[in-house]
N, C-alpha and C positions, 0 to 999 in steps of 0.2 A: 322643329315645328313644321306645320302641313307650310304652303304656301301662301294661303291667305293673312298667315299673323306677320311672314316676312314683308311682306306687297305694305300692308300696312303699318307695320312697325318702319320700315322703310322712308314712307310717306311721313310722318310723323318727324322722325330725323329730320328729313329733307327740311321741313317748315319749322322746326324748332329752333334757329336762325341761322343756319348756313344757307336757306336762301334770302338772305341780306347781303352775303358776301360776295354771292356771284348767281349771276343767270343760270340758270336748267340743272342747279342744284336738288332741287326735290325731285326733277326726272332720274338723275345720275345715281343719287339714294337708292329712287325703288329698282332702278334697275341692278345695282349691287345688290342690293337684300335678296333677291333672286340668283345674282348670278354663281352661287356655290351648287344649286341644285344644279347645276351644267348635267353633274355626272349621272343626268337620267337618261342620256343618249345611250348608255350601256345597257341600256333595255333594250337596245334591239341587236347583244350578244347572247340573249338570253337570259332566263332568272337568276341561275348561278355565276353571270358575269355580271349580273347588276347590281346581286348580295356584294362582289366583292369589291367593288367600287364606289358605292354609296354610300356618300360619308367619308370621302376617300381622301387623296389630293386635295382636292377645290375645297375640301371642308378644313386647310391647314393655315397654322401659321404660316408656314414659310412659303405657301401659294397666294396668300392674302393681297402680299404690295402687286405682285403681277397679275391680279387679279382686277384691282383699283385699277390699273393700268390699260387694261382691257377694256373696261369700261369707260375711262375716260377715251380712249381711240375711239370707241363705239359713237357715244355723244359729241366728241367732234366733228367724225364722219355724218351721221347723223343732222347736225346742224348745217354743215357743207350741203348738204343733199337738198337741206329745206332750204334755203335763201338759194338753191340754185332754180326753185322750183317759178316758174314765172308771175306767178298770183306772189308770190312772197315779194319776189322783187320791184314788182311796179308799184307796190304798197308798203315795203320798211321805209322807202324813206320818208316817209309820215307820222311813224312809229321811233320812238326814243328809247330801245328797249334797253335793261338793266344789261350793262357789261358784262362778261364772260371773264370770269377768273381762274384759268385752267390749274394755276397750282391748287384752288380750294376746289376743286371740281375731284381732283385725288384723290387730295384727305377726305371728302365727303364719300365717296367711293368707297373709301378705306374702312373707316369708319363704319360705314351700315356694311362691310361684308363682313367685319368683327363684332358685327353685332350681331349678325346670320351665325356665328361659330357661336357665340352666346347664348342666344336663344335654341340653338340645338344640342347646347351644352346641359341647356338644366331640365328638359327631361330626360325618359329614363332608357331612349335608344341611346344615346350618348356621341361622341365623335374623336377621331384621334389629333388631336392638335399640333400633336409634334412629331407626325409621321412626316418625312419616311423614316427618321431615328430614333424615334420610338411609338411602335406600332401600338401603345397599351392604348385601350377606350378609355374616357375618362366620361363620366354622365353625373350632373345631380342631382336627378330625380325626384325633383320638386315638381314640376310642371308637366300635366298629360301632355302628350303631341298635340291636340288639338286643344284649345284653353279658353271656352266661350268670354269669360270675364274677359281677356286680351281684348278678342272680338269688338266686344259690347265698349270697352275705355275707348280703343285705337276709331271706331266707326265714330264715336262721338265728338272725337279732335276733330273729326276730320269735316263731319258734316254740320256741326252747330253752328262755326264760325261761316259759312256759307251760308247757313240759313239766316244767321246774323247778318253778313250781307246783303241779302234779298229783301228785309225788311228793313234795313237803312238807306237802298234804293228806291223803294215804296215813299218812303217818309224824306226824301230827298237828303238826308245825311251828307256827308264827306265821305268818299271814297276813302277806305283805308287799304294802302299798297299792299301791305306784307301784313295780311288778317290772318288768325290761328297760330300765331308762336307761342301765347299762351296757354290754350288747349293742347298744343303738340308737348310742349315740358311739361303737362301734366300727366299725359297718355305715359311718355317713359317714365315719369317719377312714381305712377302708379304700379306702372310694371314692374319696375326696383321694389317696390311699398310689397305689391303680391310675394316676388322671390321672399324677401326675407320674412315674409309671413306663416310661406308655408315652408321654410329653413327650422323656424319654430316650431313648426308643427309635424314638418319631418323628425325633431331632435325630440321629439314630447312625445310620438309614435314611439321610435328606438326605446323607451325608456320605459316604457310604457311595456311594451312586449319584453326588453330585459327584465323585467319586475313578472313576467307571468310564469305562471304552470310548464308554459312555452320550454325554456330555455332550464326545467329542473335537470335535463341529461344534456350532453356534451353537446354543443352546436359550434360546428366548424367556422359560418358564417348566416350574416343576415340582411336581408334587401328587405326594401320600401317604397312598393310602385305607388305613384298619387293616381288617385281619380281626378277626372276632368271637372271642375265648376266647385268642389267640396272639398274646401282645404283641410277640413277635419276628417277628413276619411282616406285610410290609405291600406294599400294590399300587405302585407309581410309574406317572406319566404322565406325559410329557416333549413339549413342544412346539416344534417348530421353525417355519421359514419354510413349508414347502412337506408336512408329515406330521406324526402323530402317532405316538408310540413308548411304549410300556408295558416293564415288567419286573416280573420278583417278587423281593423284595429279604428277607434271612432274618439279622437283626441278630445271632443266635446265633453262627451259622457267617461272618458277615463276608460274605455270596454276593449276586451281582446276578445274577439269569439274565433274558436276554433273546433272541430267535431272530428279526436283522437280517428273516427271511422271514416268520415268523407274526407277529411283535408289532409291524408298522409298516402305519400307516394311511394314504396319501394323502391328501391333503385335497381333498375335490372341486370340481368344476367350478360355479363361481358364474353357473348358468343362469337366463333369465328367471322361468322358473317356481319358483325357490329365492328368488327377488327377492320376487317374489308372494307364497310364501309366506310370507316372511319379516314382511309386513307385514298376512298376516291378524287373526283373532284369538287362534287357537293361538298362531300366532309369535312375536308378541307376548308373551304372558305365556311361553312356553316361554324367550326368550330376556332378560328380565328374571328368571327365576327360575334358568337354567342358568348352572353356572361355567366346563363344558369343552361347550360343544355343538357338534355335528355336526350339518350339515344336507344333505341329498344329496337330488337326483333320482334318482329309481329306475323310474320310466316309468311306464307304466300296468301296476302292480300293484294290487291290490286291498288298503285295511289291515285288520289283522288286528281281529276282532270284526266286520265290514261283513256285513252276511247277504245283500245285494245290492245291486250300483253302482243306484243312482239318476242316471245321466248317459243319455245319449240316445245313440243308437246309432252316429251318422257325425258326436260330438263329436268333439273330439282331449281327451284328457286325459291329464295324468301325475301320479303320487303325489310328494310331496316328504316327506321325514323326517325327523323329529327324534329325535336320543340326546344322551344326557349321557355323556359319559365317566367320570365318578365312578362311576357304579353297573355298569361295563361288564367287570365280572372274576368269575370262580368263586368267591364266596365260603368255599363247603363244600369247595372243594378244596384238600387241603393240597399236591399234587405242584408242588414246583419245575421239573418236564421238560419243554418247551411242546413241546404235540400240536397236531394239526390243530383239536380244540375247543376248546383253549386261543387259536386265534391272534385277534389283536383284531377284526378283523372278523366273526367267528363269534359272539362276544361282545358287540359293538357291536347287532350284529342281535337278540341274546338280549334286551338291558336291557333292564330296567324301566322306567318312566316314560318310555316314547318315545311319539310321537306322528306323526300323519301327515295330510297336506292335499291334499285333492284339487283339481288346477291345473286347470281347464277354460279351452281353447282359450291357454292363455299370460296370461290378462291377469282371471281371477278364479278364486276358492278355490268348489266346490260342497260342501265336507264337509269336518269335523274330526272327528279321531278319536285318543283318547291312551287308552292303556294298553288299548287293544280297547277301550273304552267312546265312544259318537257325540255328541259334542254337538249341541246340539238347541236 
């Protein structure tokens, strides 16, 4: 998931009552629920070194406890720092603050960075849990990356009970110490409520597309990317021998829509320069981290972000491609009616995370290039 659902799924944890247990509990949370994205600092090895480590290590079990660990150092450095700070110290001892219980400061740690593996577990980028001994991705693709509903529960744990606050200040009320543990077990219990709702509706989509037109000749396999905010709508990609095949599938209405003409992909031709590619260094990592990939010759085009071929003028060269099919659909679009920019190819060529290698002469790569950025 992006960052904001961790920060605040985080926060929620923190106040859902392990800060009862010990002091700067809910900072220690959001600071775990964050801290597996560590491995964005490998964006400045370039795109091809940050493909291959995002998601990596930090996103593991067996990184998790030293992970917890990391953080609880951080938070106790952290607190050392502040009560060394002079305004702190001329003023705690006026202050009665709630104890520090450094063993539940871990497990809380612990906890929201296993809930950061969770939460990037159930959409449909996925993550390896039990790397480094085994590299396979695991995703359940239940939940887009971004998940407005999350948003909408997790903001409202967090701010009601404050505004509840504010007006039992107004009205001279009783201070209540640890406000929002109710709101916070609701935010995760709705979370949990959403997973198994659209588990359901992932299992009614499958079944739904095994039941069509779809699936009358050989299908190797079948994926089901969700949309964002509409549990009821979800993408299918169907794989045979010789194409790829998409549909939009609407669990409400029972509907599979798919258009034999727009929504079938060929699978191309396995040229030497797709060979080449394939064994660069993009390729490599693009093809260890892809679930549905496409790889095509497309000749000498130039990839997108390149401000100028650096090849020499009477080389021969041709561009090779990379897409994922998981990310190769209209997200924002809710029409069932495939148009011409609906059709998969159109879509293939839009995705995200594609990447591109420059073949010179057939038998070496001069350039990589993913998502328009050059590695270097």
């Amino acid at each position: 998931m992006e960052p904001v659902t961790h920060l605040l799924a985080g926060a929620c944890l923190g106040r859902s009552g392990l800060n009862r247990r010990t002091a700067l509990a809910t900072f220690a949370a959001i600071l775990a629920a964050e801290a597996p994205d560590l491995d964005e600092v490998f964006r400045f090895g370039g795109p091809v070194t940050e493909l291959a480590h995002h998601r990596g290590i930090t996103h593991t079990l067996v990184a998790a406890p030293f992970m917890a660990l990391s953080i609880t150092g951080l938070v106790w450095g952290l607190q050392k720092a502040w009560r060394a700070l002079p305004f702190v110290r001329t003023r705690l001892p006026l202050i009665s603050p709630q104890p520090v219980n450094w063993l539940w400061i871990y497990l809380t740690a612990l906890l929201s960075d296993l809930m950061h593996l969770l939460l990037d577990w159930t959409n449909n980028y996925g993550i390896r849990p039990f790397f480094p001994f085994n590299a396979r991705w695991y995703s359940g693709d239940l939940v887009f990356i971004a998940e407005p509903i999350l948003w909408i529960v997790f903001l409202a744990a967090l701010i009601v009970p404050a505004l509840l606050g504010l007006a039992d200040s107004e009205i001279g009320s009783r201070h209540t110490r640890f406000r929002g543990r109710g709101w916070a077990i609701f935010a995760l219990t709705a979370m949990v409520l959403l997973w198994c709702w659209r588990w359901a509706e992932h299992a009614h989509a499958r079944n739904l597309v095994d039941n069509s037109s779809l699936t009358q000749r050989p299908v190797r396999r079948v994926a089901l990317e969700p949309y964002p905010f509409n549990p009821f709508r979800w993408h299918a990609i169907l794989e045979t021998d010789s194409s790829w095949v998409t549909a939009e599938v609407d669990t409400h209405r029972d509907l599979v829509v798919s258009d034999p003409q727009l929504n079938t992909l060929s699978k191309p031709a396995y040229t030497p320069s797709v060979i080449v590619a394939r064994k660069s260094r993009l390729g490599q990592v693009y093809l260890d981290w892809s679930q549905w990939p496409v790889v095509r010759d497309i000749g000498p085009v130039p990839a997108p972000g390149d401000p100028g071929l650096a090849l020499a003028p009477r080389q021969t060269w041709t561009t090779v491609e990379f897409h994922d099919l998981r990310f190769a659909y209209p997200i924002l679009d809710s029409s069932m009616v495939p148009t011409p920019a609906h059709s998969l190819a159109h879509q293939v060529a839009l995705s995200p995370l594609s990447g591109q290698v420059y073949v010179i002469n057939g038998n070496g790569d001069a350039g990589e290039f993913l998502n328009g950025r050059e590695q270097k």
